[in-house]
C-alpha positions in Angstrom: 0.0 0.0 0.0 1.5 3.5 -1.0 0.2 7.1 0.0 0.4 8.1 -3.8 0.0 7.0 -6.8 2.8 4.8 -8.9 3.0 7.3 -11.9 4.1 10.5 -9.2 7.0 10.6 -7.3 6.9 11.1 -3.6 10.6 13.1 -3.4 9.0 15.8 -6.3 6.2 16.9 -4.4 7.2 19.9 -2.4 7.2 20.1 1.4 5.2 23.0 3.0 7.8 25.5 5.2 6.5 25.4 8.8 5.2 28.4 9.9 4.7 28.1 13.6 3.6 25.7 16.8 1.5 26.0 19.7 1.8 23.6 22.2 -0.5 22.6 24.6 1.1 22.8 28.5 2.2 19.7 29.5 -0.3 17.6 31.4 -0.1 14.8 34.4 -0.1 11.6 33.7 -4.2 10.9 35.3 -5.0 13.9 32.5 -3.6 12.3 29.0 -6.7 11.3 28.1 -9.2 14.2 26.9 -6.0 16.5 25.5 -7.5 16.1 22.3 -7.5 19.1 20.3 -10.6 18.5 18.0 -11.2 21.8 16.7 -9.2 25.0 15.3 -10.8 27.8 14.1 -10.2 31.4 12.7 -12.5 34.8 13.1 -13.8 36.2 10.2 -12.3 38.9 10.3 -8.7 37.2 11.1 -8.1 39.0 14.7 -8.5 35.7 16.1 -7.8 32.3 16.6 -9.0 29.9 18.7 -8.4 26.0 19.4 -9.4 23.6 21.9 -6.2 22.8 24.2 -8.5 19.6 25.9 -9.9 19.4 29.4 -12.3 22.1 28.7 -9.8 24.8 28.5 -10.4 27.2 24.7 -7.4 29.3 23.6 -7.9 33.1 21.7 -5.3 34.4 20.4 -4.9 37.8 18.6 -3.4 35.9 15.3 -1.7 39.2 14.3 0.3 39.0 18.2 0.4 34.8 17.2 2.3 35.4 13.7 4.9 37.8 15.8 5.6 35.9 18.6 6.7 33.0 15.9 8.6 35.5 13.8 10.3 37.2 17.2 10.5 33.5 18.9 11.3 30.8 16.4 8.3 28.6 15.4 8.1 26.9 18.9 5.2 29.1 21.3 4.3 27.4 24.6 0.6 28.3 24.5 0.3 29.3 28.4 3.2 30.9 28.6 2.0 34.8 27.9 -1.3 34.4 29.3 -3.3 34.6 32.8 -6.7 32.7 33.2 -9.7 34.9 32.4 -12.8 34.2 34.8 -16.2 35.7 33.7 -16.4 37.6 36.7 -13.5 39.5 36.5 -13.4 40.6 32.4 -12.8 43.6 31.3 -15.0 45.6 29.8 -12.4 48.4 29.0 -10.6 46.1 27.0 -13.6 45.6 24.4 -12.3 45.2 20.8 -8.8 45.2 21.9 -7.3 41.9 20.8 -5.8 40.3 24.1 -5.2 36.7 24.5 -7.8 34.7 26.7 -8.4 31.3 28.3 -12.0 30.0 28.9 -12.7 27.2 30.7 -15.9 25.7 29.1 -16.9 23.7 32.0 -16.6 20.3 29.7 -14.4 19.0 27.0 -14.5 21.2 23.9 -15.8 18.9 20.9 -16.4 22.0 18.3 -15.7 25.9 17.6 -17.3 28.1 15.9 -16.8 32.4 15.2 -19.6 34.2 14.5 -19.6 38.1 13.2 -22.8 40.1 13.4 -24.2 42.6 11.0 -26.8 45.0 12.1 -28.9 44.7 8.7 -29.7 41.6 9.3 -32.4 41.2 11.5 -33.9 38.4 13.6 -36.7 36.5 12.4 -38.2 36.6 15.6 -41.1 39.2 15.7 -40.6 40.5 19.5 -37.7 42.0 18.5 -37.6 44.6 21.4 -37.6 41.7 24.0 -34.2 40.9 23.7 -31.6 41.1 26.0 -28.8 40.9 24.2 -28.3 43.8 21.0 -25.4 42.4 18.8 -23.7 45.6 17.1 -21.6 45.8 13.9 -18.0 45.4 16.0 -19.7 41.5 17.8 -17.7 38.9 17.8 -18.6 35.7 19.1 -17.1 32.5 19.5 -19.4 29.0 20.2 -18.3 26.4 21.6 -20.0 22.8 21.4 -19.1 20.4 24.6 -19.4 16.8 25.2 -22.7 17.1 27.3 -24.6 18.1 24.7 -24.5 21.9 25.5 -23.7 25.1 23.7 -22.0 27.9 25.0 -21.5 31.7 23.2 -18.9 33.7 24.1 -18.0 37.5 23.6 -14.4 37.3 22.1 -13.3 40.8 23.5 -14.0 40.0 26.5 -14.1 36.5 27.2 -17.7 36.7 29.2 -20.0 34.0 28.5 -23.4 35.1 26.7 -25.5 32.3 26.5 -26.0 28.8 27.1 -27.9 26.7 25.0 -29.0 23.6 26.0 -31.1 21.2 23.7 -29.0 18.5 22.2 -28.5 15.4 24.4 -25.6 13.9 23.0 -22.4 15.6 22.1 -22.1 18.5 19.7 -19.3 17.5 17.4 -19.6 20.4 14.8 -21.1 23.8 14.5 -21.2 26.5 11.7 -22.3 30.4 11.7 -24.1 31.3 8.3 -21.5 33.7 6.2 -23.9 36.6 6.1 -24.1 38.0 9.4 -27.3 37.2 10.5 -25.8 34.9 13.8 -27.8 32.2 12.4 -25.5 29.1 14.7 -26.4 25.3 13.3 -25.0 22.5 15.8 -24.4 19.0 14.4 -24.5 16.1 17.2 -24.4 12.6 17.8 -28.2 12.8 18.6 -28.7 12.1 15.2 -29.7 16.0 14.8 -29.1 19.3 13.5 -30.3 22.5 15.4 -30.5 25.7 14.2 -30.4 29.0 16.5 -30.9 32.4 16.1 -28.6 34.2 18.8 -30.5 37.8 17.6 -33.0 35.7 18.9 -31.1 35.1 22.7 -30.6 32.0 20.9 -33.8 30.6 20.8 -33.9 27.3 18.6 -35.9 28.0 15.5 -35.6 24.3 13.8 -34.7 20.5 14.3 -33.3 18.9 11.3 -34.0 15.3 10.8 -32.9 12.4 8.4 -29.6 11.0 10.1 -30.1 7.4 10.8 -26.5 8.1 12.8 -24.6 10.6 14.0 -24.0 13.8 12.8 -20.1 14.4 12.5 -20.0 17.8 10.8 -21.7 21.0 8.7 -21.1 23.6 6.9 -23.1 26.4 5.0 -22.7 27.7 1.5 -20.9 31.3 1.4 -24.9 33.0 0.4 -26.0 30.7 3.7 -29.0 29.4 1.1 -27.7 25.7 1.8 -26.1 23.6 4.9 -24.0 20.4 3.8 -24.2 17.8 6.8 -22.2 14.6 7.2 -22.2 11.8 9.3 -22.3 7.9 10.4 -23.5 5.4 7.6 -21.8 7.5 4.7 -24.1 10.2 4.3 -24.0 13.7 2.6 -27.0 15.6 2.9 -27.5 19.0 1.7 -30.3 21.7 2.8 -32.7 24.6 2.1 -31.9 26.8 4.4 -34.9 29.0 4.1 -37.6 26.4 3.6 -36.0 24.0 6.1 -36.1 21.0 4.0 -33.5 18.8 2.6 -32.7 19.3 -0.9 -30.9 15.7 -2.1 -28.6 12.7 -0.3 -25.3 12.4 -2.1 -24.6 8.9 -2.3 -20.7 7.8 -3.1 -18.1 7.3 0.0 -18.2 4.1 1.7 -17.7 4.9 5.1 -18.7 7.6 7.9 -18.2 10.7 6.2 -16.6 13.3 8.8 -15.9 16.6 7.5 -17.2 18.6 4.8 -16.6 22.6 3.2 -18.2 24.7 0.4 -15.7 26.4 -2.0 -15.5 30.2 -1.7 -18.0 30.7 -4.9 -20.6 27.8 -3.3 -19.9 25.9 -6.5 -17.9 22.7 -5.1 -18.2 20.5 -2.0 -15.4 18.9 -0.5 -15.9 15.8 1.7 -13.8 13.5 3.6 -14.2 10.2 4.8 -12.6 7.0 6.8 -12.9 5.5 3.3 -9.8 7.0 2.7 -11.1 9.1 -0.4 -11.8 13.5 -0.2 -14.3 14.0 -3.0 -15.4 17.4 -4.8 -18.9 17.6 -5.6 -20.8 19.9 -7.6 -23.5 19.9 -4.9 -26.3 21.7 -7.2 -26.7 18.4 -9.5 -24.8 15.8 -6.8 -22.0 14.3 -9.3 -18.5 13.5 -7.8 -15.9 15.9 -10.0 -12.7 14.8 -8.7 -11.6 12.2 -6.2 -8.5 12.3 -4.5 -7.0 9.0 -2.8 -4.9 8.9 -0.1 -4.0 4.8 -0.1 -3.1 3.5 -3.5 -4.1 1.4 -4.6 -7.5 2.3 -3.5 -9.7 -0.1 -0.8 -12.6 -1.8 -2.7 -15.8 -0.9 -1.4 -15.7 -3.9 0.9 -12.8 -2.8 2.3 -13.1 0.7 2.7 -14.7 0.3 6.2 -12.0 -1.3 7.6 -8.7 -0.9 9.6 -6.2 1.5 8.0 -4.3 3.4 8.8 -5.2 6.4 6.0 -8.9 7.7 7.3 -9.3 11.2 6.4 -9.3 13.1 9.3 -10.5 16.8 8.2 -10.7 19.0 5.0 -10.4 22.3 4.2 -11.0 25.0 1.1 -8.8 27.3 0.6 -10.1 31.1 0.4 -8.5 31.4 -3.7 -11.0 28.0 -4.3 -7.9 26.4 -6.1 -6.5 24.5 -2.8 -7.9 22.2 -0.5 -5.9 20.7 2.5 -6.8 17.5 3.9 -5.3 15.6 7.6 -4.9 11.9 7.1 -4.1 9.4 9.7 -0.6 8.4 8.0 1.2 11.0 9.9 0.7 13.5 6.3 -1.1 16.6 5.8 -1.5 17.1 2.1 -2.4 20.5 -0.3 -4.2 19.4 -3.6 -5.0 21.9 -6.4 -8.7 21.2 -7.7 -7.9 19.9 -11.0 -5.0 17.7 -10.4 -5.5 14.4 -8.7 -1.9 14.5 -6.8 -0.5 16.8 -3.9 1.1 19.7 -4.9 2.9 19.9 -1.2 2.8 18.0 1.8 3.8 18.6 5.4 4.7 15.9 8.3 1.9 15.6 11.1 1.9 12.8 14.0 -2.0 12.5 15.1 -4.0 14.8 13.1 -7.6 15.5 13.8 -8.3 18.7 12.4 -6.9 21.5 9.6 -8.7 24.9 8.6 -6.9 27.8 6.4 -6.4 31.1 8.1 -8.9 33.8 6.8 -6.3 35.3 4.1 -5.5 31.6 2.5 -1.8 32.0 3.9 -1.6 29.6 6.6 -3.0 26.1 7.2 -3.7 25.4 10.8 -4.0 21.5 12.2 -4.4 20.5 15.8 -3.6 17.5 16.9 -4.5 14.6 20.0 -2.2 16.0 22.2 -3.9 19.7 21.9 -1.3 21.0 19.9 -1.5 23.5 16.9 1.2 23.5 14.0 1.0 26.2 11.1 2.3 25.6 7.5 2.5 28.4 4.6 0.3 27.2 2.0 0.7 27.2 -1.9 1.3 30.1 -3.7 0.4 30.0 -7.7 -1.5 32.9 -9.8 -4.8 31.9 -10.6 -5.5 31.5 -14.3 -7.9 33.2 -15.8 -10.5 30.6 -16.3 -10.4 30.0 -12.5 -11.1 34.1 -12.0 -13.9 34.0 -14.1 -15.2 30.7 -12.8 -15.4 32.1 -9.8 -16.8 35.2 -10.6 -19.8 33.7 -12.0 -20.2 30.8 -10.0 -20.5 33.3 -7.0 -24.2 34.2 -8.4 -25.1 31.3 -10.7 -25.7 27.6 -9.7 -24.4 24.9 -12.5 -28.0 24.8 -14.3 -28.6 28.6 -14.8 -25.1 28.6 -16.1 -25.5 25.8 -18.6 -28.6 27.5 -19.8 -27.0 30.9 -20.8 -27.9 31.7 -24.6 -23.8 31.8 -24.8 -21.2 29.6 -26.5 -20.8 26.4 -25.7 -17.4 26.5 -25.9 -17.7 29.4 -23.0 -20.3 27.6 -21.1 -17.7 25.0 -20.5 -15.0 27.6 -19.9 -17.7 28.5 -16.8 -18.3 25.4 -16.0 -16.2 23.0 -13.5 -15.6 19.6 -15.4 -15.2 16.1 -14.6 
């Protein structure tokens, strides 16, 4: 069994320079289990990033401070070295919007993160508007954290104070996404079986249950225009959702194993998926085909096999923020960069126990934290876009595949626009 395929040459792929490290403060010997670092995660805005260091502590970090310190320091950063526990009693309320480091204890182990920007425009859908407590401004930024008994928590980021405290799910909440467009629209994935959708304009009052997993729910994500959720989960299913009329849209049937993490591209055009069948597939989610699969054991498991023992389970995948790269975590010690429309790595970077990788907000850095609640940093890829890509994305940002193959234009152009098999 090989990691690539026999016609590419492992020593000509490039290796991704290391940025950075964050390491998780050494822990005694009754506390190595729950170190896991299952989630990394930056804001919207890149002021911040956060991870989960295990037993219940969160880290935020100003990343602009975190990118010094590694440039002023080497790449090594002890993560509790600069900072001083913050307790919700005691925040500072003078320090709002200043970027300062902080350390929340969540109470339980930390399972999934989310950031979540508001924008005044958009409005609640909750009619007794003037009820509220809470009146999110154009400067909020808040940071969700899903725990391992089944509850929610929302923090303010500035100041570290917790917010609110949602409690619904009864298993644990091992995913959660923020639509893209401001409204603080929060969706929870858990291993209930369910989705949940909030509205935290709302003081977080849980508008809908979404149904339809016969397992559990391992991740989600929402299209950049927040018009559909992707889901993933136990028994190898894909679903996808309209997220105004509630309702699932179609199954996308293809992996052959739990499916665990899923992302839209920047223009909502492609769906990335990765499963334990050892396979990251692009979809175009808007007719459900597979465009491009990319192994990571060669030659590939059978579907027979594909469920069993290996040691190349896809972890976690990421798009980058130029839509050309995606970075997926592996369980063979590899963390690999692919460029859509090739079916080999175009860099690859060392890991020891992976679990999950997101790109920092500019497409620069990749971030991956690991089992022992470690965070490493690579630069990513660097190549100019090509023109076709530009326009591509350009278009794709306002059209779905079947308005675009019904433009009274050139075929020849409508395949230029389109993303091909």
């Amino acid at each position: 069994m090989a990691s690539f395929p026999l016609d590419v040459n492992e020593k000509l792929i490039a290796r991704s320079r290391t940025v950075g490290e964050l390491l998780a403060p050494t822990s005694p010997f009754d506390k190595k289990c729950g170190r896991e670092n299952w989630t990394v995660a930056f804001a919207p805005d890149g002021s911040y990033f956060a991870w989960s260091q295990g037993h219940r502590i969160v880290k935020l970090v100003p990343w602009s401070q975190c990118l010094n310190n590694f440039l002023l320091h080497g790449t090594k950063n002890v993560a509790n070295s600069i900072s001083t526990r913050l307790s919700r009693q005691n925040s500072d309320n003078g320090q709002k919007n200043k970027p300062c480091e902080h350390i929340i204890d969540c109470g339980d182990i930390v399972w999934s993160l989310a950031f979540g920007s508001s924008v005044p425009e958009k409005q609640s859908r909750c009619v007794n508007i003037e009820w509220h407590r809470f009146k999110f401004g154009q400067d909020q930024l808040l940071l969700a954290t899903g725990l391992n008994n089944g509850r929610i928590k929302i923090w303010d980021v500035y100041t570290g104070k917790l917010l609110l405290n949602l409690m619904d799910h009864t298993e644990v909440v091992r995913d959660l996404t923020f639509a893209p467009d401001g409204s603080l629209i929060l969706v929870s994935a858990s291993r209930d079986k369910t989705l949940r959708v909030w509205d935290l304009k709302d003081d977080g009052n849980m508008m809908k249950v979404l149904r339809g997993h016969q397992n559990w729910v391992y991740g989600c994500a929402f299209s950049p225009d927040s018009s559909i959720l992707c889901s993933v989960g136990a028994s190898k299913a894909v679903f996808l959702w309209d997220m105004d009329k509630y309702s699932m849209i179609r199954k996308l049937e293809g992996h052959h194993n739990d499916v665990v993490a899923c992302e839209f591209s920047p223009d909502g055009a492609l769906l990335a998926t990765a499963s334990y069948d050892t396979r990251v597939y692009v979809w175009d989610p808007h007719i459900g085909v597979i465009l491009m699969e990319f192994g990571h054991l060669f030659p590939p498991p059978t579907p027979i096999f594909a469920g069993g023992a290996n040691d190349r389970w896809v972890r976690s995948v990421s798009f980058s923020h130029d839509g050309l790269h995606i970075a997926s975590l592996a369980d063979d010690k590899m963390v690999r960069f692919w460029r859509i429309d090739e079916d080999h790595p175009v860099q690859v970077a060392p890991l020891n126990n992976g679990l999950c990788c997101t790109f920092s907000t500019d497409g620069s850095v990749l971030a991956a934290g690991t089992q022992d609640g470690s965070v490493y940093f690579w630069a990513t890829p660097k190549q100019v876009s090509s023109l076709q890509h530009l326009c591509r994305m350009a278009i794709r940002r306002v059209m779905p595949t079947s308005l675009v193959k019904n433009l009274p234009i050139p075929s020849k152009v409508v395949e230029f626009l389109c993303y091909q098999i």
